[in-house]
C-alpha positions as CSV (number, residue, x, y, z in Angstrom):
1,X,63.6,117.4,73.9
2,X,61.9,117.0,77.4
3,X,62.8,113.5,79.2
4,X,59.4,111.4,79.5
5,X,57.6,111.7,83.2
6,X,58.0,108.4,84.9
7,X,55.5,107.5,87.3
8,X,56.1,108.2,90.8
9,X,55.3,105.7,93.3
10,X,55.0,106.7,96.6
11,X,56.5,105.2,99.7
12,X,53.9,105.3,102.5
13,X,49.9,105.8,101.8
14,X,47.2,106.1,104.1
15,X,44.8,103.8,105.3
16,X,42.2,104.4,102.1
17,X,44.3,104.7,99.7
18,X,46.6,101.4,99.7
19,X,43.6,99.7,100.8
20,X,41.9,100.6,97.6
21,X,44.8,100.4,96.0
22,X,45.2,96.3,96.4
23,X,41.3,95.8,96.9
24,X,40.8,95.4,100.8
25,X,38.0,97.8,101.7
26,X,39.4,100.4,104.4
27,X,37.0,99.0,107.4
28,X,38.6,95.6,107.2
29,X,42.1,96.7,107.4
30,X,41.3,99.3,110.5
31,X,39.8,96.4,112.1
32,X,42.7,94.1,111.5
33,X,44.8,96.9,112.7
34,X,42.5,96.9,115.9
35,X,43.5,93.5,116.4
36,X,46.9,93.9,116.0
37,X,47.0,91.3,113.2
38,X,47.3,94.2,110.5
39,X,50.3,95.2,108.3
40,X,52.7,97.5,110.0
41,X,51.9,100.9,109.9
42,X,53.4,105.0,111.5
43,X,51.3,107.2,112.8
44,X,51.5,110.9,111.7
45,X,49.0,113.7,113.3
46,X,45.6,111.3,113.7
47,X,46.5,109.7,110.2
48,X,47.7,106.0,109.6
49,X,50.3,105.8,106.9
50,X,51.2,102.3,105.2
51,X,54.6,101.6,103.8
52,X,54.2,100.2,100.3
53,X,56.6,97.5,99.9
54,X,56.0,96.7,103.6
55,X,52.5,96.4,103.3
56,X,52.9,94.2,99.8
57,X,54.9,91.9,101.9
58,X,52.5,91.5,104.6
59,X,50.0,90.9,102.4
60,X,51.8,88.3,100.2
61,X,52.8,86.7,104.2
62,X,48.9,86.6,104.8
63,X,47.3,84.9,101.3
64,X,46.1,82.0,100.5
65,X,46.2,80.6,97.6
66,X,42.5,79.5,96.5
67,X,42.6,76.4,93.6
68,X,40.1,77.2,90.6
């Protein structure tokens, strides 16, 4: 019996994809990154790569909390 496939997660993601990925469309986050007020980031060859967990902490450091 084969063990069951676990999702991966992966570590870093580029600039589309983790913006997507928590709702922030791309443009914002390249022009927060212009700024330098954007969540840390590597470069590799002309790509912008995000690391995950970093990212989620930056973005949990920048929220507000908005009362219903």
């Amino acid at each position: 019996m084969a063990a069951p496939k676990q999702a991966i997660i992966p570590t870093y993601m580029g600039r589309t994809e983790v913006a997507r990925h928590h709702g922030i469309s791309p443009s914002k986050l390249e022009k927060l990154d212009a700024k330098g007020k954007g969540p840390p980031r590597i470069q590799y060859g002309r790509k912008f790569l995000y690391h995950v967990e970093k990212f989620q902490a930056w973005l949990e450091a920048n929220s507000k909390e908005v009362a219903s």
